[in-house]
Structures are given as C-alpha cells and as structure tokens.
N, CA, C and O atoms as CSV, one atom per row, in Angstrom:
chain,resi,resn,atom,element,x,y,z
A,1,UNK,N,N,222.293,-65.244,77.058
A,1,UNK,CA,C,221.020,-64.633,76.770
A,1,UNK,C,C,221.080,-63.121,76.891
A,1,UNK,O,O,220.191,-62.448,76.369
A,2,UNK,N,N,222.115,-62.531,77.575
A,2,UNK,CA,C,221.970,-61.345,77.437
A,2,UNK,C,C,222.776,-60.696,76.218
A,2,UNK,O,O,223.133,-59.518,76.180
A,3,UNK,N,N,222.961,-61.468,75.422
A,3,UNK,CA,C,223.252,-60.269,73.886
A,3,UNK,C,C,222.216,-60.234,72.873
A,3,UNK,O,O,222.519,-60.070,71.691
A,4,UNK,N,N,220.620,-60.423,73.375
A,4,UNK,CA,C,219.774,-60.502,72.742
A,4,UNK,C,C,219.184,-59.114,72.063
A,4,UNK,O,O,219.006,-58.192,72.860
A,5,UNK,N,N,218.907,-58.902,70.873
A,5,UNK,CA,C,218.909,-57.919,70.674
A,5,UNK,C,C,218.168,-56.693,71.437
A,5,UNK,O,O,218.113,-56.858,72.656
A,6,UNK,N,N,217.575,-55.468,70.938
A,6,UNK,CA,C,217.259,-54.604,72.059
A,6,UNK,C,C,215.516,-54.627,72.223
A,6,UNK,O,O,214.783,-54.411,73.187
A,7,UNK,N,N,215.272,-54.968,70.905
A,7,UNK,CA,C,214.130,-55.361,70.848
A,7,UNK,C,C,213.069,-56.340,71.301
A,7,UNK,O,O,211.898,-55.987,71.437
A,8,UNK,N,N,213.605,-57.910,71.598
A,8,UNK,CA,C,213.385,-58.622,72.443
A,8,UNK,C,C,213.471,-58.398,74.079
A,8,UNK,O,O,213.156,-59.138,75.010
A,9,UNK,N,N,213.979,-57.191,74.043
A,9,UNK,CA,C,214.107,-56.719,76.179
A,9,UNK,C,C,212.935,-56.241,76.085
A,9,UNK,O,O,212.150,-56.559,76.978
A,10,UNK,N,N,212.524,-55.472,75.151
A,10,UNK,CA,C,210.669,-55.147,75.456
A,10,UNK,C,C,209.927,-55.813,75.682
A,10,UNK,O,O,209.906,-56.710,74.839
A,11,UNK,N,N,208.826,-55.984,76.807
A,11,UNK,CA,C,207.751,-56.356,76.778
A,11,UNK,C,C,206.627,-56.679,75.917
A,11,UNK,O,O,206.027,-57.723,76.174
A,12,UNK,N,N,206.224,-55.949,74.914
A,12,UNK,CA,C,205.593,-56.283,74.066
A,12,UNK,C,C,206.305,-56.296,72.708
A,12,UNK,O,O,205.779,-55.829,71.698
A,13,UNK,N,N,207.718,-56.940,72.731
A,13,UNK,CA,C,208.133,-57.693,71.614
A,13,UNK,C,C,207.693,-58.104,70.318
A,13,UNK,O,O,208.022,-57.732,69.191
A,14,UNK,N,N,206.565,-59.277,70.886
A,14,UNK,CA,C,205.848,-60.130,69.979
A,14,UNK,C,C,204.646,-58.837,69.604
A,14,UNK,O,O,203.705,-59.507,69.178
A,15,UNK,N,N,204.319,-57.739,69.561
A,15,UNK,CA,C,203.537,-57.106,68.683
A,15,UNK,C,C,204.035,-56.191,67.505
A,15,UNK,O,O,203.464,-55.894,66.455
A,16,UNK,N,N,205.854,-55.664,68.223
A,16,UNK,CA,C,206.705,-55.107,66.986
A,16,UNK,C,C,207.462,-55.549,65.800
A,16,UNK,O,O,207.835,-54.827,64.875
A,17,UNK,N,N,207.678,-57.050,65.956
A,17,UNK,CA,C,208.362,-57.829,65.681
A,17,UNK,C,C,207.582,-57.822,63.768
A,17,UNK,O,O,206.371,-57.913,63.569
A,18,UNK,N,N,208.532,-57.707,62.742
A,18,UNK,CA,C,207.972,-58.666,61.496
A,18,UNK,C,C,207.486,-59.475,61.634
A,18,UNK,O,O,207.468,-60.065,62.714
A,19,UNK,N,N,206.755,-59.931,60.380
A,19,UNK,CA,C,206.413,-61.255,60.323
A,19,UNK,C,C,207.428,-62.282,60.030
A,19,UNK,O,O,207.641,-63.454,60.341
A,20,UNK,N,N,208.116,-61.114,59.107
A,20,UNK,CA,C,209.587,-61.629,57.986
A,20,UNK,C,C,210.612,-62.644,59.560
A,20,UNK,O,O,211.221,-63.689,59.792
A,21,UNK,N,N,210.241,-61.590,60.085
A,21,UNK,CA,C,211.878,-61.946,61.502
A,21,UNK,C,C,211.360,-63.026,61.930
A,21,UNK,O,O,212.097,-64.005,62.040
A,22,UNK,N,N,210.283,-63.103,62.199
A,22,UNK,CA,C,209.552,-64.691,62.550
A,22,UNK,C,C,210.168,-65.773,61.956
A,22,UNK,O,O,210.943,-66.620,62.400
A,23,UNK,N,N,209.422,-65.488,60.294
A,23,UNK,CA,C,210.019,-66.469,59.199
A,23,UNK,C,C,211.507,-66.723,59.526
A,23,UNK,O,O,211.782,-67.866,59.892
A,24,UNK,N,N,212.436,-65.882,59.452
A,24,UNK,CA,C,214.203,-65.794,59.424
A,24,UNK,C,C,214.459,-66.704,60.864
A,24,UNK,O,O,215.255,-67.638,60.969
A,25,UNK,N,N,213.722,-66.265,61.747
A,25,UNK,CA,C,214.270,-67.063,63.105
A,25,UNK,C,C,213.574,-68.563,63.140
A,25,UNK,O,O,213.832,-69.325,64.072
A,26,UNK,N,N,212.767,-68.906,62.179
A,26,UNK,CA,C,212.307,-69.822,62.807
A,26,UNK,C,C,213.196,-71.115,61.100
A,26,UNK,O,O,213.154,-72.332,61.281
A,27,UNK,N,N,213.701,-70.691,60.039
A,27,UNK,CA,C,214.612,-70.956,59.691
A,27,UNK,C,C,215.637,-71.084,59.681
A,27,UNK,O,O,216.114,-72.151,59.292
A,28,UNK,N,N,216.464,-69.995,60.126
A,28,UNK,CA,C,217.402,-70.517,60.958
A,28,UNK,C,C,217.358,-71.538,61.899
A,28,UNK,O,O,217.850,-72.643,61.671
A,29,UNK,N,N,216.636,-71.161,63.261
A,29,UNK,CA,C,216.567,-72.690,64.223
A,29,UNK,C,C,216.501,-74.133,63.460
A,29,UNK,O,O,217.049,-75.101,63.987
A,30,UNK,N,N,215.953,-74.239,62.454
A,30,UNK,CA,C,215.372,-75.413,61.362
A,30,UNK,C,C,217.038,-75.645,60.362
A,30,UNK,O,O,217.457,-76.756,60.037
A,31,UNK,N,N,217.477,-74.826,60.159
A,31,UNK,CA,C,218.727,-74.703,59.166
A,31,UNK,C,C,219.948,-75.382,60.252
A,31,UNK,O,O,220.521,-76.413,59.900
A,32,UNK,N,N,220.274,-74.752,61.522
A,32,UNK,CA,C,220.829,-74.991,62.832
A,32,UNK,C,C,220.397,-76.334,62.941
A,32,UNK,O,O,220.851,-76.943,61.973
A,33,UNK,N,N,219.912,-76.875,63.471
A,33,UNK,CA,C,219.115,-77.614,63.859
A,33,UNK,C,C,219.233,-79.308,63.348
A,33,UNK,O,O,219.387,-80.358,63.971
A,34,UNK,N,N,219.104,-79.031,62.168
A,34,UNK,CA,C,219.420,-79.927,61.051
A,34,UNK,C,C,221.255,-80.066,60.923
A,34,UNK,O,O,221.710,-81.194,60.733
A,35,UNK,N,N,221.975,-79.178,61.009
A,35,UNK,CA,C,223.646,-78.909,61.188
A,35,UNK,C,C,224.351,-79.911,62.179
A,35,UNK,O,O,225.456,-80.451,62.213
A,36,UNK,N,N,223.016,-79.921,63.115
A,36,UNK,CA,C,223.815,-80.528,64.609
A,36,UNK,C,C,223.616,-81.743,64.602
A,36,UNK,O,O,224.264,-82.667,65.094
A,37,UNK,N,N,222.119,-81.704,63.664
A,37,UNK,CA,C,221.353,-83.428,64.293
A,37,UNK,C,C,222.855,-84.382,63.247
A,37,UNK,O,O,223.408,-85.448,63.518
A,38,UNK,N,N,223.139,-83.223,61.817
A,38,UNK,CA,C,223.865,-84.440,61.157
A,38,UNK,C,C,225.712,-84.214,61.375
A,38,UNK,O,O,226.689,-84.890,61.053
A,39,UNK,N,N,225.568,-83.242,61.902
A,39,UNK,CA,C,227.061,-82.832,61.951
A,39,UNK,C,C,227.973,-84.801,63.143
A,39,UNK,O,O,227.635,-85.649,63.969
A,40,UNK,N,N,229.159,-84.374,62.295
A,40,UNK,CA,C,230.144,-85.651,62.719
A,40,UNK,C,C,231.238,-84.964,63.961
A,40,UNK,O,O,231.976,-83.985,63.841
A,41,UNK,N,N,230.993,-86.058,65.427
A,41,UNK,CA,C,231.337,-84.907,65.587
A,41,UNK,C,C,232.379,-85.953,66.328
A,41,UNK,O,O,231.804,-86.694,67.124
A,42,UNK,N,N,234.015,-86.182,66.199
A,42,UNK,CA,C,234.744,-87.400,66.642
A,42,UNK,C,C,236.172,-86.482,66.825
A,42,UNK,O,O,236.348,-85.309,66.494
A,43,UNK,N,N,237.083,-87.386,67.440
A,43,UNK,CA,C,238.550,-87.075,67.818
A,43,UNK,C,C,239.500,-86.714,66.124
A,43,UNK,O,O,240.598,-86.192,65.930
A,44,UNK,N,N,238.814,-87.085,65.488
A,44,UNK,CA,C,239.374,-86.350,64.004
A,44,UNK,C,C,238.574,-85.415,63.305
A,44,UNK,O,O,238.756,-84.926,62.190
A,45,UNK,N,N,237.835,-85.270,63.965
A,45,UNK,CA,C,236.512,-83.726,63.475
A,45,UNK,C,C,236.559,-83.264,64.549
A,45,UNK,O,O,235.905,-83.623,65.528
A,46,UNK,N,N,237.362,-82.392,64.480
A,46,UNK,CA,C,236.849,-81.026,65.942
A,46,UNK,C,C,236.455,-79.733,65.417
A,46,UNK,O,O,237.075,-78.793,64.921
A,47,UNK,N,N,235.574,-79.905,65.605
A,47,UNK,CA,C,234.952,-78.078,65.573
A,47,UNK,C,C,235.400,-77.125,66.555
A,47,UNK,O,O,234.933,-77.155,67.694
A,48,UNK,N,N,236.380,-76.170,66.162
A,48,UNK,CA,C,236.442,-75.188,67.435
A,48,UNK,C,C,235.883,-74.363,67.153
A,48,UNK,O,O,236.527,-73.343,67.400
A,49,UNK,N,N,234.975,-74.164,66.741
A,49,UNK,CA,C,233.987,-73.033,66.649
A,49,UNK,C,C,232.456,-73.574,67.397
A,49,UNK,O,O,231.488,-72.844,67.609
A,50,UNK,N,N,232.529,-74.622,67.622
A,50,UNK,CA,C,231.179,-75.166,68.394
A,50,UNK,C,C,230.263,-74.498,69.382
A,50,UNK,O,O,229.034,-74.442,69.430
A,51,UNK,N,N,231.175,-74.022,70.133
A,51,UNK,CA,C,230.897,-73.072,71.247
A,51,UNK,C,C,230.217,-71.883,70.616
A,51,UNK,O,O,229.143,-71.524,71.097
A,52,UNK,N,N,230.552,-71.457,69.942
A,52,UNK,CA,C,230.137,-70.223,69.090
A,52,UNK,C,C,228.788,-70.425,68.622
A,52,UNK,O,O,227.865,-69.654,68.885
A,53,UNK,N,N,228.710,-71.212,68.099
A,53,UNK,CA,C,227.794,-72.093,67.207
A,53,UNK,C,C,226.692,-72.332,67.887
A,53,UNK,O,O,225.631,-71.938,67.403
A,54,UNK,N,N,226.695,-72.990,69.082
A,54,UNK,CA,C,226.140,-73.878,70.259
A,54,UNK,C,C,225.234,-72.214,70.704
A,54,UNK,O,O,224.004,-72.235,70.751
A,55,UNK,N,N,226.158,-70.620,71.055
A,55,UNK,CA,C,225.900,-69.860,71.862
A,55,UNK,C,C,224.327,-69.435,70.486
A,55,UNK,O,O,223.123,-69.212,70.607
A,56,UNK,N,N,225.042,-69.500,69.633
A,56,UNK,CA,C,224.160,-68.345,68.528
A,56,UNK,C,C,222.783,-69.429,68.376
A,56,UNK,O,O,221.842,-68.805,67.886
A,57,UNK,N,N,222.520,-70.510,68.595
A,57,UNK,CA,C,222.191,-71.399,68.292
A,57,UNK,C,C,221.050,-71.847,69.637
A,57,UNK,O,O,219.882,-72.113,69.353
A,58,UNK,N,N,221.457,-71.884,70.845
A,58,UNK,CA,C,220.598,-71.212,71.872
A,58,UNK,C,C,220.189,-70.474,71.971
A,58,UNK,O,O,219.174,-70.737,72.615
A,59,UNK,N,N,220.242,-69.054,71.670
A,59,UNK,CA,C,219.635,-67.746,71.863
A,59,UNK,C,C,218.595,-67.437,70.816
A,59,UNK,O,O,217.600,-66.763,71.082
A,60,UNK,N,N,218.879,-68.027,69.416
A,60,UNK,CA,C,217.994,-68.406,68.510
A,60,UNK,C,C,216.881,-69.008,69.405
A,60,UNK,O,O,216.161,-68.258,70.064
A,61,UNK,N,N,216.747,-70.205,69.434
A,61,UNK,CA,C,215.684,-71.328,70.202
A,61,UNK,C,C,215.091,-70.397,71.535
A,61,UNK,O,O,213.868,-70.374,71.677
A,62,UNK,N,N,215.771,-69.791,72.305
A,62,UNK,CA,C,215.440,-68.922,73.200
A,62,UNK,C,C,214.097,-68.165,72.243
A,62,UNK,O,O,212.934,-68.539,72.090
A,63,UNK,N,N,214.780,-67.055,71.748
A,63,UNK,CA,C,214.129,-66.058,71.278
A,63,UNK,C,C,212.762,-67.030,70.340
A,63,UNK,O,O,211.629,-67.014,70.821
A,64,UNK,N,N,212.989,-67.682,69.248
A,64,UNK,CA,C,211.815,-68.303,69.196
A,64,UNK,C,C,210.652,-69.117,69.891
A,64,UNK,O,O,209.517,-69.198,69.421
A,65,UNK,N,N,211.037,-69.666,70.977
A,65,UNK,CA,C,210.323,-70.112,71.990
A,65,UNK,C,C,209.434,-68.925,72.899
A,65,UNK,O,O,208.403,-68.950,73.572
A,66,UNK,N,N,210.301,-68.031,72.570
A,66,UNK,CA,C,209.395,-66.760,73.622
A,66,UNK,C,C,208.693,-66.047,72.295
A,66,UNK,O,O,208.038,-65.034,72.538
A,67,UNK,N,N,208.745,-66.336,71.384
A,67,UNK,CA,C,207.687,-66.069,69.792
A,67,UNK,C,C,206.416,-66.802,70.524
A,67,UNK,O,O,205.404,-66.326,71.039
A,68,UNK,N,N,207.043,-68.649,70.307
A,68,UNK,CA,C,205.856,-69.150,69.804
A,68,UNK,C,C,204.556,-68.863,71.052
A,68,UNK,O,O,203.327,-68.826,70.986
A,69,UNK,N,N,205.595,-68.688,72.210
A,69,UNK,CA,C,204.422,-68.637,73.681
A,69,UNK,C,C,203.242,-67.363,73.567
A,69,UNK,O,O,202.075,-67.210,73.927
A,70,UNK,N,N,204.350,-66.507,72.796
A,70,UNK,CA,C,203.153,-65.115,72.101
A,70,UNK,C,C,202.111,-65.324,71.526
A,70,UNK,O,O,200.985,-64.896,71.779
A,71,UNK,N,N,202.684,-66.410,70.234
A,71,UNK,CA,C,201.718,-66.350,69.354
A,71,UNK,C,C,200.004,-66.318,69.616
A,71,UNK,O,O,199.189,-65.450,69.304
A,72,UNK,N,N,199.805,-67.724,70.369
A,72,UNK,CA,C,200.505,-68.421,70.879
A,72,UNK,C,C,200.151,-70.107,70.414
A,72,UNK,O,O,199.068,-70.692,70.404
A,73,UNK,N,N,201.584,-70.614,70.033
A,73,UNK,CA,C,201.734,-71.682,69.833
A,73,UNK,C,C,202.522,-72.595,71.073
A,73,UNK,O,O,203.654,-72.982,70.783
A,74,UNK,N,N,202.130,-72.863,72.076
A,74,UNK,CA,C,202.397,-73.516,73.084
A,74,UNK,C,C,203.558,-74.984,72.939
A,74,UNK,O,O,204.556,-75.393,73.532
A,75,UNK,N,N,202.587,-75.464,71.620
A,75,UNK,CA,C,203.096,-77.154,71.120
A,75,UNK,C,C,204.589,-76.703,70.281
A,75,UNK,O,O,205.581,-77.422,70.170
A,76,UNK,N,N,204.411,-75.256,69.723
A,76,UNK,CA,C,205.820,-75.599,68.901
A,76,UNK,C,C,207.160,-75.061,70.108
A,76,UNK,O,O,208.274,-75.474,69.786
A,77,UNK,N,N,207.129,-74.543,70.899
A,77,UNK,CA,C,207.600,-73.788,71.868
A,77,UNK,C,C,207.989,-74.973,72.938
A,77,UNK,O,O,209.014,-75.126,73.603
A,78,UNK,N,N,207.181,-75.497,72.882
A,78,UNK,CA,C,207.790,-76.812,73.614
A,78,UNK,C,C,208.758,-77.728,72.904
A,78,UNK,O,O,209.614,-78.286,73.591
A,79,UNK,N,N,208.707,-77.976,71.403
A,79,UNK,CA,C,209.201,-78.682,70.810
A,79,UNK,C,C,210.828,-77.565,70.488
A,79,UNK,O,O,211.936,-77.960,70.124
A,80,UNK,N,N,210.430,-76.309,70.758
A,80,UNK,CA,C,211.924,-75.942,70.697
A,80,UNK,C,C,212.970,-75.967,71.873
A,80,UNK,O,O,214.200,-75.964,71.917
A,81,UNK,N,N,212.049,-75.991,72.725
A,81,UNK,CA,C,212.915,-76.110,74.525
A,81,UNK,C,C,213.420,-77.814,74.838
A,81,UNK,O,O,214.424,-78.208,75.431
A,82,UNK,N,N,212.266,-78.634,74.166
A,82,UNK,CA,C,212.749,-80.264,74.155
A,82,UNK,C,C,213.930,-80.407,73.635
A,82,UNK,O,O,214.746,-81.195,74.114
A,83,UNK,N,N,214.275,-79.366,72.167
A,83,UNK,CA,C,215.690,-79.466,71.094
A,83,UNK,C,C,216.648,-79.201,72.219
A,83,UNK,O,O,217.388,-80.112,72.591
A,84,UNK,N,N,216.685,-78.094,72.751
A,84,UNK,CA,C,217.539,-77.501,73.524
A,84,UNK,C,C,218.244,-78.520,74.849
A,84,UNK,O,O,219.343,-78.537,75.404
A,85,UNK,N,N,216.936,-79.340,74.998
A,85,UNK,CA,C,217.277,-79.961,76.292
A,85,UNK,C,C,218.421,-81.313,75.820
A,85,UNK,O,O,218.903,-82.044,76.685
C-alpha cells in the first residue's frame, strides 16, 4: 500500500480526484477481477507473475474502496473488501 500514488496520501483525495480516474479504477478492479475469478490456475499453469498481479490488483481494490467510502457508497466498498477477503 505504500506505492500508492501521491495523490491518494491527501486527505481530501476524493474531492481532487476525476471523475474519469473513478471510471478507470473502478474498471480495472472489474477487468482484474473477472481475470482471477476465471483464470486456471494448476501444476501445469503457473503464473509467475501472480504476485505482481495479486500486488497491483490489491492496491487497486484498496484505493477504490477508500473512493466508494467518500462517495459515499458504503454497499459497493464493502463488496470490494469482501473480493479481497
């Protein structure tokens, strides 16, 4: 969590933020998301990039979850911390 960009260390974040970056992060998480639920993942499929994947892929869900609590959308913010769990 700490290679989050510099903009998210501010406090009032959620008032500088695009709308656009909203849209982008909350597609991505949805694009991600969908990768993992179908990705194959066995002793003849190894991803070594997972970790990578897994890191960029948390910090996403992070950063949108601390969106939706702004917004505030409480219900979707939960449903991104449930993914995570």
């Amino acid at each position: 969590m700490n290679n989050y960009l510099p903009i998210f260390k501010q406090s009032n974040f959620n008032e500088i933020i695009l709308d656009e970056g909203v849209t982008a992060l909350i597609e991505s998480y949805e694009c991600m998301n969908s990768c993992f639920d179908n990705a194959n993942f066995s002793t003849e499929n190894i991803d070594y990039e997972l970790s990578k994947k897994m890191n960029v892929f948390s910090n996403i869900a992070a950063i949108l979850a601390r969106i939706y609590e702004f917004m505030p959308k409480n219900d979707e913010a939960v449903k991104v911390c449930d993914t995570m769990l």
